[in-house]
C-alpha positions in Angstrom: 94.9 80.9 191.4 92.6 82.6 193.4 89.0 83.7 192.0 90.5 87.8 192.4 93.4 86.5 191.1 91.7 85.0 188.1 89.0 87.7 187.6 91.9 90.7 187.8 94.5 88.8 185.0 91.2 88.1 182.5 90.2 92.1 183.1 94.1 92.8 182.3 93.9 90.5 179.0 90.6 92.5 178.7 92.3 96.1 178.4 91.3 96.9 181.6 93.9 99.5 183.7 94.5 99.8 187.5 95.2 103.4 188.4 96.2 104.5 191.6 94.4 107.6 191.2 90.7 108.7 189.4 89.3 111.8 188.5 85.7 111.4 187.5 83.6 114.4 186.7 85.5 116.3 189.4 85.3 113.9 192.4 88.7 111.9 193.0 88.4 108.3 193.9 91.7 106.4 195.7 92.2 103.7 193.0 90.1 102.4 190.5 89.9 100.4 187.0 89.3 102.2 183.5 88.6 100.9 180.3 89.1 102.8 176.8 85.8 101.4 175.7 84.1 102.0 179.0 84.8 105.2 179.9 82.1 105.7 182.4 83.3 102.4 184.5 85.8 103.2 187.3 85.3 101.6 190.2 86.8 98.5 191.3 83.4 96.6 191.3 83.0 97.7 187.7 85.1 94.8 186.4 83.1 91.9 184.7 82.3 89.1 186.9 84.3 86.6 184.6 84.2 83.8 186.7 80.2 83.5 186.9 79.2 85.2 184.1 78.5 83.6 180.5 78.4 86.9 179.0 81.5 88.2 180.3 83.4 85.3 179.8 82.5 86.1 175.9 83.2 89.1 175.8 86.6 88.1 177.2 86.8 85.7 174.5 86.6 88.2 171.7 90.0 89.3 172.5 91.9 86.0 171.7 93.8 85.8 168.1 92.6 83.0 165.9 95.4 80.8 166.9 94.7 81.4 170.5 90.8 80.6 169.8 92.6 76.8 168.3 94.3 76.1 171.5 91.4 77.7 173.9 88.7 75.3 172.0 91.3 72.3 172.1 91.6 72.9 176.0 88.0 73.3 176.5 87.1 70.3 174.7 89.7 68.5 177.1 88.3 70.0 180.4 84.9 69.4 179.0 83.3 66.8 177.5 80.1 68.8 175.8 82.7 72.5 175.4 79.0 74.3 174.5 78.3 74.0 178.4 81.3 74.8 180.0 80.3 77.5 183.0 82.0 80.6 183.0 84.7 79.3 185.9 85.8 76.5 183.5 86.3 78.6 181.1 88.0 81.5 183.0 90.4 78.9 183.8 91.1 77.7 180.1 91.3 81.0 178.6 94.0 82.3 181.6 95.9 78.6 180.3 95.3 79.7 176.8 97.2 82.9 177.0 100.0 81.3 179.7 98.6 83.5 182.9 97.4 80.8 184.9 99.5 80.0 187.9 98.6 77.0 190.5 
């Protein structure tokens, strides 16, 4: 997959939304993302950086059920030797695996 690719199916997982058309505060914007727990993000920048950042890439992690947090470590530990420093691309990758969106 492509890093957009990658970065848009984890934001999906996430809860984010694409809408074709925003209204915020009176000014319309073309398309952008929303989130029910970030209401004041809308813009297609606004998504988390998934693929380069630690702190989204937990965040992201939150959302996986306990059994998906068995496989996820099990597939870390076998893309990683030391799992604890896996970057933020490795483990984009293995959690779009764990939940069966990664395509090659």
């Amino acid at each position: 997959m492509k890093p957009e690719q990658q970065r848009i199916a984890i934001a999906k997982a996430c809860g984010w939304k694409w809408n074709a058309e925003c209204d915020f505060a009176g000014r319309a914007f073309p398309e952008c993302w929303t989130h029910d727990d970030y209401p004041m993000a809308f813009l297609p920048c606004d998504l988390p950086d998934y693929l380069n950042d630690l702190n989204a890439m937990h965040e992201a992690e939150k959302v996986l059920t306990p059994e998906q947090c068995d496989s996820y470590q099990h597939l870390l530990g076998m893309t990683v030797n030391r799992p604890w420093h896996a970057t933020a691309t490795q483990r984009a990758e293995v959690f779009l695996q764990t939940l069966n969106l990664w395509t090659p």
